[in-house]
C-alpha positions in Angstrom: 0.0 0.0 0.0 0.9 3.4 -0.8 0.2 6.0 1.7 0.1 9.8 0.5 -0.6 12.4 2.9 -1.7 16.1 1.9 -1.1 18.8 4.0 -0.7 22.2 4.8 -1.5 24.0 7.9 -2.4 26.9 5.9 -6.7 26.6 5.4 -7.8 27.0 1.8 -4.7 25.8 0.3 -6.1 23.4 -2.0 -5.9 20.0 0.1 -9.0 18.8 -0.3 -8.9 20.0 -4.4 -5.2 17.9 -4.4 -6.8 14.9 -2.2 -10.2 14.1 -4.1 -8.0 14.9 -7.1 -5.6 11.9 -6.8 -8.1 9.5 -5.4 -10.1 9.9 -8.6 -6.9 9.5 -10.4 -6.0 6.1 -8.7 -9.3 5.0 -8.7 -10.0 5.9 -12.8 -6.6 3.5 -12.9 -8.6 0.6 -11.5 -6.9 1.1 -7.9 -8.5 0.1 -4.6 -8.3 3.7 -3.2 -9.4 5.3 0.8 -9.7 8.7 1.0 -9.1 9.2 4.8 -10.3 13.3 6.3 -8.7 14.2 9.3 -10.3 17.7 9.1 -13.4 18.5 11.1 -14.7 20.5 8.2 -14.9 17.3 6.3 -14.8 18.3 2.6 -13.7 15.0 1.3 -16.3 12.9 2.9 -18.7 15.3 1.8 -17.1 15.3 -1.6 -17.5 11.1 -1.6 -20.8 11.7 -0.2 -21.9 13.7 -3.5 -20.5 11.1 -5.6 -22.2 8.7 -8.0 -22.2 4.9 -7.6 -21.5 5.1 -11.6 -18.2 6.4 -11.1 -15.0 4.2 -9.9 -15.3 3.5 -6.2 -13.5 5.1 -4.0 -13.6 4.5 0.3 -13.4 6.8 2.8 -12.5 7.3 6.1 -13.7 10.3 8.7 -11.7 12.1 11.3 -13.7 9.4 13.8 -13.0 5.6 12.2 -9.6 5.1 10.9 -10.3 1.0 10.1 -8.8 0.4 6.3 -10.9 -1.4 3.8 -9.4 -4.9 3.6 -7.4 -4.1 0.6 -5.8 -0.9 -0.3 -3.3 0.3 -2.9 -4.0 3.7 -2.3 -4.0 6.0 1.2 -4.4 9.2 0.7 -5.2 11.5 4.1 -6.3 15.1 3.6 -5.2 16.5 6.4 -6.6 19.6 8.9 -5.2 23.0 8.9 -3.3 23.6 11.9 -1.8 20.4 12.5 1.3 20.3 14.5 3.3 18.4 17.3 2.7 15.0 17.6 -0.3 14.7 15.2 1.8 15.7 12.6 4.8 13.4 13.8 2.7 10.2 14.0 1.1 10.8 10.3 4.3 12.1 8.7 6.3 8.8 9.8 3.2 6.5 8.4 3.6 8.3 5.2 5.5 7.0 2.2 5.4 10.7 1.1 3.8 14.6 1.8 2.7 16.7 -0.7 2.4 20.1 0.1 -0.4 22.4 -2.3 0.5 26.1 -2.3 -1.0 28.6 -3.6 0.4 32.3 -4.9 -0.2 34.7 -2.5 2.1 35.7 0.2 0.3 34.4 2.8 0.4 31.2 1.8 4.3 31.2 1.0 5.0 32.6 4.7 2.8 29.8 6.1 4.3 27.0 4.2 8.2 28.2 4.8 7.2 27.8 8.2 5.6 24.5 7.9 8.6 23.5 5.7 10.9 24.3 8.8 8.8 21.9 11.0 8.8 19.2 8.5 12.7 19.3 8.2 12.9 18.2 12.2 10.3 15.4 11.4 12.8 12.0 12.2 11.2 10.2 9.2 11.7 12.9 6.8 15.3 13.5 7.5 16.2 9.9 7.7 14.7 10.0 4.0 12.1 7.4 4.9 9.2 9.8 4.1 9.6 12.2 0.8 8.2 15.2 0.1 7.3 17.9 -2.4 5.2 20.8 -3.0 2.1 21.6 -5.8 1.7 25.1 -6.9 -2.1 25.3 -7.1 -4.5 27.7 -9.1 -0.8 29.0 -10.9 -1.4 31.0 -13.8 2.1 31.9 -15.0 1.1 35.1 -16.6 1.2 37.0 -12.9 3.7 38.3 -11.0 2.5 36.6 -7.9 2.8 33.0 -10.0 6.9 34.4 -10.5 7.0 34.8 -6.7 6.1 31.4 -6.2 8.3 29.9 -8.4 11.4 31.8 -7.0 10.1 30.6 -3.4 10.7 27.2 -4.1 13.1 27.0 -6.2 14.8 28.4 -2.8 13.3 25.5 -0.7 15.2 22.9 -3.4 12.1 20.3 -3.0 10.7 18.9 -5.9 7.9 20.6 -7.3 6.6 17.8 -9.9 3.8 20.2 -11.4 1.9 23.2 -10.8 -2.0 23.0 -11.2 -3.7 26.1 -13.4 -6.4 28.4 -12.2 -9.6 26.5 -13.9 -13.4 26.7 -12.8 -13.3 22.7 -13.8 -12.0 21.4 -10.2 -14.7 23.7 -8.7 -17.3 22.1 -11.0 -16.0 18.7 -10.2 -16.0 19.2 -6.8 -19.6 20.1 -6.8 -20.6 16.8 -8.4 -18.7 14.3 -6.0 -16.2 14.2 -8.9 -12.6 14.5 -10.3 -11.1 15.6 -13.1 -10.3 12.1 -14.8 -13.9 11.5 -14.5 -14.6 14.1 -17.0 -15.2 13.7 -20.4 -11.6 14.2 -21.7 -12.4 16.9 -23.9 -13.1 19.6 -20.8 -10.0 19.0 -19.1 -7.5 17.9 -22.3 -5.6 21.5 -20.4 -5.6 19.8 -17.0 -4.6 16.5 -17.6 -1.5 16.5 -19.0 -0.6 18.2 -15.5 -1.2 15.8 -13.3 1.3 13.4 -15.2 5.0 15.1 -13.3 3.0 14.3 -9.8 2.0 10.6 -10.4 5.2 9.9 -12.5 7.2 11.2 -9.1 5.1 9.3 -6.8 5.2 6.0 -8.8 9.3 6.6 -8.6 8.7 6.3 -4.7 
């Protein structure tokens, strides 16, 4: 099993956009997926809750029951804002990897440099046993705040597989219980090709 956590202690980052996201992916790849939300808001549940029994199957898991489906290839865990101390030490170390959406603004830069500083002290992280890297989310290279963002971390030297463009499709997705590769191919033949760099780099894990 492959376990993928999702965080940012930022709110409104794009976790639960990045979460619902790859469990669609997976699951569109005939994958036994669980979507686990640690968040009390509950936005991926609420996103599987909208979602048709046509589409591929995907578990979850709420902030209350953390019992895995009997098989699993696939744990991703969209994580709460705020998480720190030993919350975030026991789910980093169960991780195989952490990715880490970011959007442009500079708020969301100064909280994720200081989360970034946190994660560095996580054992599992330094020992290399857990990887991580960092999504740029609703990017749209044709801003100066996009530039600022991709300065930022190139200084951080983590891998940043892809960055995700600034499209009204997730939104729509999100409102049916769905993800992008459940789509007809011809409204997201822009957004596909960018989710390619992430699964490529967590396949290599």
């Amino acid at each position: 099993m492959k376990h993928i956590l999702v965080a940012n202690p930022k709110g409104g980052s794009g976790k639960s956009t990045l979460s619902t996201n790859l469990a669609g992916y997976y699951a569109a790849q005939g994958k036994h997926v669980t979507l686990a939300d640690l968040d009390r808001q509950q936005s991926s549940i609420q996103w599987l809750q909208r979602r048709s029994e046509k589409l591929p199957l995907i578990h979850g898991l709420d902030a209350r029951h953390h019992e895995l489906p009997e098989k699993t290839d696939f744990l991703i865990m969209d994580s709460p804002a705020g998480i720190h101390g030993e919350k975030l030490s026991d789910i980093v170390k169960q991780a195989d990897c952490v990715i880490i959406p970011i959007q442009p603004s500079a708020f969301d830069i100064g909280a994720t440099r200081d989360f970034l500083a946190v994660l560095e002290e996580e054992k599992a992280i330094r020992k290399q046993k857990t990887f991580v890297a960092v999504v740029g989310m609703r990017v749209d290279t044709r801003t100066r705040s996009s530039g600022v963002l991709l300065n930022f971390l190139q200084d951080t030297q983590l891998p940043m597989p892809t960055y995700l463009r600034n499209a009204q499709i997730y939104a729509v997705a999100a409102e049916q219980g769905s993800s992008i590769f459940d789509l007809p191919k011809s409204k997201v033949s822009l957004d596909l090709p960018q989710w390619a760099p992430l699964t490529a780099w967590i396949k290599r894990l």
